[in-house]
N, C-alpha and C positions, 0 to 999 in steps of 0.2 A: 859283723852283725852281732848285735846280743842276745844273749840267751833268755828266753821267756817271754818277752815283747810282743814276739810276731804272732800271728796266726798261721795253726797250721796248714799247709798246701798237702793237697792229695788230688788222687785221681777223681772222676766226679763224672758221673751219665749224664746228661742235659738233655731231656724227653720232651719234645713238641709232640700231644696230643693231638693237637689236628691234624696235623700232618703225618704223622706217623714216623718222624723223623728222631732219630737220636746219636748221640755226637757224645765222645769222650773228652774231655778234658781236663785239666787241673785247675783248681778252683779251693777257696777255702769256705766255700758251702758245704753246711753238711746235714743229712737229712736222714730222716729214723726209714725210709724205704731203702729196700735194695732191689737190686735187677742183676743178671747173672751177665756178662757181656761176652762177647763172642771168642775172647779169648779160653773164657771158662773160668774168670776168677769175677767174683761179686763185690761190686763197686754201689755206693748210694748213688741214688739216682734223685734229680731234680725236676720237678715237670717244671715247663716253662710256656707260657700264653703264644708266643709269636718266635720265631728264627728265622733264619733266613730260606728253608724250606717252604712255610706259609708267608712273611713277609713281601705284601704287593711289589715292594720296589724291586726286588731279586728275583720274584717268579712272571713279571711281565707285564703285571695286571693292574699297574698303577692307572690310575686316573691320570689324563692329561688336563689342567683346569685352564680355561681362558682367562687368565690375568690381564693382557688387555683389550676385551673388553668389557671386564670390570671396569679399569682404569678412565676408560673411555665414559663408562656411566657413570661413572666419581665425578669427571670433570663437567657433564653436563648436568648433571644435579648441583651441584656446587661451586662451579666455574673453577676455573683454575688459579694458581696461586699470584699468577704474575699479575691476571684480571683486576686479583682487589688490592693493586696497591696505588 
């Protein structure tokens, strides 16, 4: 690997705000906040909009959508493909 190239990798908080969930990891984001973390050493921290804490699909709460019968309504508004040939 060469020198000077890369960006630097460190450690990095990642803070979901709504959930109140925060998760260490290394990352090459880097951010003028810091947070003290549980070990007692102060790492930047990143707030982040969604993880897998809030994230519908991971916490259970996803919508189920009926696809077909959309499908179903597609084809009777517009007949089907084999229809119009």
């Amino acid at each position: 690997m060469r020198h000077g190239i890369h960006p630097v990798s460190r450690p990095v908080v990642f803070r979901d705000r709504a959930a109140g969930f925060q998760f260490l990891s290394r990352s090459t984001l880097d951010s003028d906040k810091t947070v003290e973390w549980e070990d007692g050493a102060t790492y930047p921290v990143v707030d982040v909009e969604i993880s897998s804490a809030s994230h519908p699909f991971h916490t259970g709460t996803a919508r189920v959508l009926d696809t077909a019968g959309r499908v179903e309504r597609f084809e009777r508004r517009y007949g089907t493909a084999s229809a119009r040939r």
